[in-house]
Backbone as CSV, one residue per row, in Angstrom:
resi,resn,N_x,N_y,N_z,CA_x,CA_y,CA_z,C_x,C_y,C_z
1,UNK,1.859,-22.552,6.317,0.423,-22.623,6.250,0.022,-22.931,4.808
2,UNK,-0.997,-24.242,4.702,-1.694,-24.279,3.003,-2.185,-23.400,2.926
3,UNK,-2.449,-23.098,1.819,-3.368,-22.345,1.281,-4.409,-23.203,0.390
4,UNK,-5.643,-22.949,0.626,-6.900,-23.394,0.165,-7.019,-22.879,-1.054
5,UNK,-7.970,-23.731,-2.082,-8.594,-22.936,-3.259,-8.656,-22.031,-3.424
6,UNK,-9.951,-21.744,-2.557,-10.480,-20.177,-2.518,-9.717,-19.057,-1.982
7,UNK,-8.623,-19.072,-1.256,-7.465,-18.633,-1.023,-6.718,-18.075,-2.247
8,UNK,-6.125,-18.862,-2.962,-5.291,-18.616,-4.287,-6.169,-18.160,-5.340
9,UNK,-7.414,-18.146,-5.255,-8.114,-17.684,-6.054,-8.327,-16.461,-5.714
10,UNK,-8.485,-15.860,-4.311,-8.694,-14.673,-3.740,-7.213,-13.903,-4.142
11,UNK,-5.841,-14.230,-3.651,-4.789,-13.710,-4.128,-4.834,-13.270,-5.856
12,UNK,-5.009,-14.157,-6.426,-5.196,-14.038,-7.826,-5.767,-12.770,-8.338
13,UNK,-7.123,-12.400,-7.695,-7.811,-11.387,-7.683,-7.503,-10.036,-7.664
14,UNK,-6.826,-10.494,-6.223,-5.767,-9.003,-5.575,-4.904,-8.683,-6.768
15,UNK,-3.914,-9.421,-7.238,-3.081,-9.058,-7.989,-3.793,-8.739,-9.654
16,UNK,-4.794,-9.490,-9.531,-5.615,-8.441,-10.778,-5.836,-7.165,-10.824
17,UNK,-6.513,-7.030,-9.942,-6.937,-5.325,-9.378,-5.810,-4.559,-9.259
18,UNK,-4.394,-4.974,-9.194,-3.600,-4.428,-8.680,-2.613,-4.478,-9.926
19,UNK,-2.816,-5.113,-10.748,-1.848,-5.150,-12.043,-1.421,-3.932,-12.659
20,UNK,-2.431,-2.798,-12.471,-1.969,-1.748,-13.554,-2.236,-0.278,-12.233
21,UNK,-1.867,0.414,-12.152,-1.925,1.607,-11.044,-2.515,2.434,-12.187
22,UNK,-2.801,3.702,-11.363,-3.433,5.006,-12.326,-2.007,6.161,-12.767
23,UNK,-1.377,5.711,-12.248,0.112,6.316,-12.105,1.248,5.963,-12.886
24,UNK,1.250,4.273,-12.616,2.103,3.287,-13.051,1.189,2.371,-13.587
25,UNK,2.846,1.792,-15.001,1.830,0.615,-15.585,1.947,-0.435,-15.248
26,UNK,3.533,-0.537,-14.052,3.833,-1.753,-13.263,3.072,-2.463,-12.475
27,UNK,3.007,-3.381,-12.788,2.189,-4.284,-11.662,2.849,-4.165,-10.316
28,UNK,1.875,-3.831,-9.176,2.355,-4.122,-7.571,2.826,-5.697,-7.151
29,UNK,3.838,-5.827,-6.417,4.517,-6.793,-6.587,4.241,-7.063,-4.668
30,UNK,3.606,-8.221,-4.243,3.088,-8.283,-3.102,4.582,-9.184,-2.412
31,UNK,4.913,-8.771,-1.432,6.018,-9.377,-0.766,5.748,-10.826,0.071
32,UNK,4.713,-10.589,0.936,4.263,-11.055,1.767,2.660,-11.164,2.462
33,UNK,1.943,-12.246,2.376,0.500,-11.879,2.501,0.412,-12.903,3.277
34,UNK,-0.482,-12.629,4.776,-1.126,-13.918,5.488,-2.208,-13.565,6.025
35,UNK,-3.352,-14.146,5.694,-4.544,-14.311,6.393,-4.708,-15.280,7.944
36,UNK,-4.862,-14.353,8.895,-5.090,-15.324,10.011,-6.657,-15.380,10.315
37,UNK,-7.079,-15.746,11.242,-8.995,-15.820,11.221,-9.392,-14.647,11.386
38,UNK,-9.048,-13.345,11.843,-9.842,-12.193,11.921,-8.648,-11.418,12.218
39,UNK,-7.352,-11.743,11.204,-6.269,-10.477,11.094,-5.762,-10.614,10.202
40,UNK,-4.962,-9.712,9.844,-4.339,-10.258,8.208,-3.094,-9.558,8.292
41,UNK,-1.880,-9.738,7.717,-0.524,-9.005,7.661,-0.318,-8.886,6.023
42,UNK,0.074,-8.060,5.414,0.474,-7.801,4.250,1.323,-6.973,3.771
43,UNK,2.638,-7.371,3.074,3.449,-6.393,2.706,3.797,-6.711,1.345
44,UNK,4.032,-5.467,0.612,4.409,-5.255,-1.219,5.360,-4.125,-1.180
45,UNK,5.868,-3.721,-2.271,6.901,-2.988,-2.952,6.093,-2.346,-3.699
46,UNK,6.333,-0.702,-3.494,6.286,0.120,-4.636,6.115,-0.247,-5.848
47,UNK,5.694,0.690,-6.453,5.953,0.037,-7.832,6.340,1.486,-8.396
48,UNK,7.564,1.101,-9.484,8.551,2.104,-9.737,8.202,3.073,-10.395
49,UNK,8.844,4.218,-11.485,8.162,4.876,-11.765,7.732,4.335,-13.237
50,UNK,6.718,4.877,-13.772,6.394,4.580,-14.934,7.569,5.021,-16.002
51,UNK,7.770,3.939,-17.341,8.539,4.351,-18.182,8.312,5.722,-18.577
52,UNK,7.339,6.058,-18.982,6.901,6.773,-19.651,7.056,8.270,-19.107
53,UNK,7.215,8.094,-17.629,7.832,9.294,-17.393,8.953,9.964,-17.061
54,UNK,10.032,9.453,-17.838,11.387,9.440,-17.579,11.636,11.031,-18.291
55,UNK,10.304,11.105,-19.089,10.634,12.613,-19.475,10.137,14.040,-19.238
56,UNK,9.809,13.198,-17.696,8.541,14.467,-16.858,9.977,15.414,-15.719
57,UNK,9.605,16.537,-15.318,10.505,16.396,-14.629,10.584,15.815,-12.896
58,UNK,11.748,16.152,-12.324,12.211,14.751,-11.402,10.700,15.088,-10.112
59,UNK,10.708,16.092,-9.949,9.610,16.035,-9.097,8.121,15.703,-9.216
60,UNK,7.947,16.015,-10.476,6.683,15.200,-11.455,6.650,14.412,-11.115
61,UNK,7.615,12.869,-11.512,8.095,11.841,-11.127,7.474,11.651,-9.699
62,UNK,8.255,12.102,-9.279,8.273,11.750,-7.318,6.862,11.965,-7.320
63,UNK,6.166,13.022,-7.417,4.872,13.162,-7.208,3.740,11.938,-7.514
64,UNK,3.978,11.905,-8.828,3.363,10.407,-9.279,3.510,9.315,-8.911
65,UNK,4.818,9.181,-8.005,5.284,7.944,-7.205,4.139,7.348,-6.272
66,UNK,4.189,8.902,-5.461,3.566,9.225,-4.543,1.978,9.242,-4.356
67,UNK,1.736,9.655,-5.010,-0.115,8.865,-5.252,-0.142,8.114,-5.424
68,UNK,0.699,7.088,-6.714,0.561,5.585,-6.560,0.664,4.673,-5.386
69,UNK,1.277,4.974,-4.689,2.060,4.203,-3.576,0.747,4.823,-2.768
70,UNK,0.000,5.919,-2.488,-1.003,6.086,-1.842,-2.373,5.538,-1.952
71,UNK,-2.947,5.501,-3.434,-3.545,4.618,-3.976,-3.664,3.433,-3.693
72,UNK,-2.388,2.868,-3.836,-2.564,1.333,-3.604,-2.395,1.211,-2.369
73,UNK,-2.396,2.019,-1.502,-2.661,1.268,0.621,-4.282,1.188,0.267
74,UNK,-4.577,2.650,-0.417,-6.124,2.500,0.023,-6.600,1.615,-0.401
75,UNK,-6.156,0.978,-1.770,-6.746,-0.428,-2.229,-6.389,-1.106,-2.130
76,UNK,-5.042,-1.513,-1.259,-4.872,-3.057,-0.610,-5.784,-2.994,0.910
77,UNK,-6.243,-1.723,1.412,-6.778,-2.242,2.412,-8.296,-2.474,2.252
78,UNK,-8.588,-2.096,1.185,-10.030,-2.129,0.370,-10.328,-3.612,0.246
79,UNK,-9.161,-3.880,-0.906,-9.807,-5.678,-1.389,-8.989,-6.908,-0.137
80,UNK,-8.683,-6.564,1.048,-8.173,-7.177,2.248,-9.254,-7.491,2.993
81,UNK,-10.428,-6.227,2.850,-11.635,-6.139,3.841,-12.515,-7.012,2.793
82,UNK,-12.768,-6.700,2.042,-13.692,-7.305,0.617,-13.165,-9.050,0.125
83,UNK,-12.394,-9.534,0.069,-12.328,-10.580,-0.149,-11.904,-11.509,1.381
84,UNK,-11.901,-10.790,2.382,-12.111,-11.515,3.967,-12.882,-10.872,4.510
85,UNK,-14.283,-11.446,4.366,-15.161,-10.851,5.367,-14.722,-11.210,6.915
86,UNK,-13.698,-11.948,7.045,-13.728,-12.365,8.892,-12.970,-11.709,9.537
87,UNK,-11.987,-11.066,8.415,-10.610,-9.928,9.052,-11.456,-8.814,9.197
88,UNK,-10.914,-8.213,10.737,-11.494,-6.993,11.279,-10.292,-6.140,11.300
89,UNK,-9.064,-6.524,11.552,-7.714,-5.761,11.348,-6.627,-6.093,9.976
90,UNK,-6.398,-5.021,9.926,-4.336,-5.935,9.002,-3.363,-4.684,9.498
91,UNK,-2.514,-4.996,9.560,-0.886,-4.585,9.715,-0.194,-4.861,8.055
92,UNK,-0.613,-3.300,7.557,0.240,-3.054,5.948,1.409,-2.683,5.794
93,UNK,2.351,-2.942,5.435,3.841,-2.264,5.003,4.089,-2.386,3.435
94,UNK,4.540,-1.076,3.155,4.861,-0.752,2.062,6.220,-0.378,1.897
95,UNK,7.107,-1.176,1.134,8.334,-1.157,1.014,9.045,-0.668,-0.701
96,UNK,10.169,0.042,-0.498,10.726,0.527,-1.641,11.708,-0.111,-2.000
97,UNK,11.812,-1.150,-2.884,13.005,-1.755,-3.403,14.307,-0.572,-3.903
98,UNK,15.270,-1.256,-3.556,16.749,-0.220,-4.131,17.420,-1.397,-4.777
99,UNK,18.434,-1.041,-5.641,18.894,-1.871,-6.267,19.947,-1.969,-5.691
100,UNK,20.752,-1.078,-4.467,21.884,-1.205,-4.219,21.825,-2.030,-2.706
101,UNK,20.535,-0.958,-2.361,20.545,-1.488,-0.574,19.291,-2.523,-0.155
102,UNK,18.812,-2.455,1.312,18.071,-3.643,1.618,16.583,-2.301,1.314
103,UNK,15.278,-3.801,0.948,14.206,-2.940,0.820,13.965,-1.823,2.002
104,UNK,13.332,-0.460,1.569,13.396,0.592,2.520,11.450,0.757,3.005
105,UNK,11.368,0.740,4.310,10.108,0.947,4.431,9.299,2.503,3.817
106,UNK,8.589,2.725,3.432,8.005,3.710,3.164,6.404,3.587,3.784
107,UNK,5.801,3.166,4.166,4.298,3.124,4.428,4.043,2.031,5.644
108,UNK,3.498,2.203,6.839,3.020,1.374,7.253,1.438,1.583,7.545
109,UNK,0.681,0.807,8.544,-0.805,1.257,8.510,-1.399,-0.134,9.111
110,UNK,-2.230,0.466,10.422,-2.914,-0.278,11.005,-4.035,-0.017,10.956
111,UNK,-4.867,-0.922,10.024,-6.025,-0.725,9.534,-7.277,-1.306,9.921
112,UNK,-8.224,-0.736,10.348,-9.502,-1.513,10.889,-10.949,-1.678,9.595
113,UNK,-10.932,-2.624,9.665,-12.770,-2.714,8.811,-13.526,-1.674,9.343
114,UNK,-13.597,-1.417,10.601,-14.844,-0.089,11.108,-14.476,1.592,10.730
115,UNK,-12.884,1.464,10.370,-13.102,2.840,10.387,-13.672,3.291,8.878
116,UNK,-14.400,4.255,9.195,-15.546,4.483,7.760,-14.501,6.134,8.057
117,UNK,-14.296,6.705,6.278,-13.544,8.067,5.992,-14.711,8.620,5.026
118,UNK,-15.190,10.318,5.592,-15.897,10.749,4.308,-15.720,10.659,3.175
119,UNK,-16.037,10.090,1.485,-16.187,10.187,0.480,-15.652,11.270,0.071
120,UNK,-16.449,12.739,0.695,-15.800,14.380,0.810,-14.810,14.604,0.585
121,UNK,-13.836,13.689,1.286,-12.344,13.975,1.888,-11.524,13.476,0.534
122,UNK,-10.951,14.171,-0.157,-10.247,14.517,-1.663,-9.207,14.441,-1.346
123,UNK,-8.227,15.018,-0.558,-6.892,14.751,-0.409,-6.467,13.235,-0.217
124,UNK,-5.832,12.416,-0.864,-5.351,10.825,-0.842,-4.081,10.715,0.539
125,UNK,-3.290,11.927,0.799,-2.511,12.287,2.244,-3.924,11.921,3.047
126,UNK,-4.823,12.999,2.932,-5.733,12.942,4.243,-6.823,11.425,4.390
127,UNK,-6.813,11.051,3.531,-7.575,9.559,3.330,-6.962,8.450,3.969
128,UNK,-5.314,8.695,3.702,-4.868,7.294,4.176,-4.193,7.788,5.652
129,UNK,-4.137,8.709,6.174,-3.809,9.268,7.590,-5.127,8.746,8.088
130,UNK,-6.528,9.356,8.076,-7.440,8.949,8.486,-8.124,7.386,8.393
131,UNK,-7.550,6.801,7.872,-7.752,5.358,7.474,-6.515,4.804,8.576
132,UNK,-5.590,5.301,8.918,-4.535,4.536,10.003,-3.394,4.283,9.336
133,UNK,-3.288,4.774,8.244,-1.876,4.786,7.845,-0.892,5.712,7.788
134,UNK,0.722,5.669,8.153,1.711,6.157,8.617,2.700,6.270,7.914
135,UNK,3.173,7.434,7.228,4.231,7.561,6.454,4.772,9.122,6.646
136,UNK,5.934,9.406,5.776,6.891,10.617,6.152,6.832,11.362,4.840
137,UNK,6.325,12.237,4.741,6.562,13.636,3.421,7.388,14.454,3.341
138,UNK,7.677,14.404,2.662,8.529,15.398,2.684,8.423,16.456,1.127
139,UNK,8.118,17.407,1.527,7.265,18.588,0.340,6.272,17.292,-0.484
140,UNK,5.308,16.899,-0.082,4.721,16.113,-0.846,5.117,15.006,-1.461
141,UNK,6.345,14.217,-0.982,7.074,13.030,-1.842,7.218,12.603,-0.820
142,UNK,6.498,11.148,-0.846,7.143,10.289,-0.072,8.044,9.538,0.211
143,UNK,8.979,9.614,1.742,9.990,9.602,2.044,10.533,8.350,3.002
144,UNK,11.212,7.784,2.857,11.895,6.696,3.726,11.375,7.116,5.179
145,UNK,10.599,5.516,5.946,10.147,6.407,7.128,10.878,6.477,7.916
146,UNK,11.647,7.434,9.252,12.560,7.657,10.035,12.487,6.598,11.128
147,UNK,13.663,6.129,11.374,13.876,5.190,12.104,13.349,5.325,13.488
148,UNK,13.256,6.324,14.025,12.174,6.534,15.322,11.046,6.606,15.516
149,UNK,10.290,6.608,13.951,8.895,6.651,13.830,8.410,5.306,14.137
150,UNK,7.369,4.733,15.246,6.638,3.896,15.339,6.554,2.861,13.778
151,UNK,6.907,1.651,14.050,5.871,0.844,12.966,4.878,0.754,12.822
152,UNK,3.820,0.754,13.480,2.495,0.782,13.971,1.680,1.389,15.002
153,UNK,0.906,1.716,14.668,-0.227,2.540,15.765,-1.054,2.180,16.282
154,UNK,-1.227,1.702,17.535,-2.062,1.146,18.445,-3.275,2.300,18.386
């Protein structure tokens, strides 16, 4: 499929917004992105941990992983809805690069433009559950999702 102007200009965007996390200073690294007329599929990679905290300890770490990687569903499904007004759905996957093995899923999420989440709602777990996204915790760190868990949620 081409991609149009305003297309690559819209990607461009995404990966602006997405250059620096609140967590991490790595830029999100998008795997895979397609706009169809009123659906969209999109998948990226984690983004690792920040240098800077190589001297936090290991669960610190993980923790901070872990909001980032939460963060950015809520704002890839944010600027997905915002720069396609015609997409009413997307199908998100969030994947964890390894250096040894094949990328590992960590996040998926079937996301609608209509569903509206209270502002109220403070927990970033309870934001992106209620938003339609699907992942595995484990004590608060997110975890490789189990191979019997659904990809998606109808």
């Amino acid at each position: 499929m081409k991609r149009s102007a305003d297309d690559q200009e819209t990607f461009q965007a995404i990966r602006k917004h997405l250059r620096h996390g609140e967590y991490s200073r790595k830029p999100l690294q998008l795997r895979r992105c397609e706009v169809m007329l009123d659906a969209a599929e999109c998948e990226w990679f984690m983004r690792p941990p920040d240098p800077w905290d190589i001297h936090l300890p290991p669960r610190v770490r993980q923790e901070h992983t872990t909001n980032q990687a939460l963060l950015d569903a809520l704002k890839m499904r944010e600027l997905i809805f915002r720069a396609f007004p015609r997409v009413q759905s997307a199908e998100l996957r969030m994947y964890r690069e390894w250096e040894v093995e094949e990328p590992a899923l960590m996040m998926t999420g079937s996301v609608q433009r209509e569903t509206e989440v209270s502002p109220r709602i403070v927990p970033l777990v309870m934001q992106a559950r209620l938003f339609g996204f699907r992942f595995s915790l484990e004590g608060g760190v997110l975890e490789k999702m189990p191979d019997e868990m659904p990809v998606s949620c109808s």
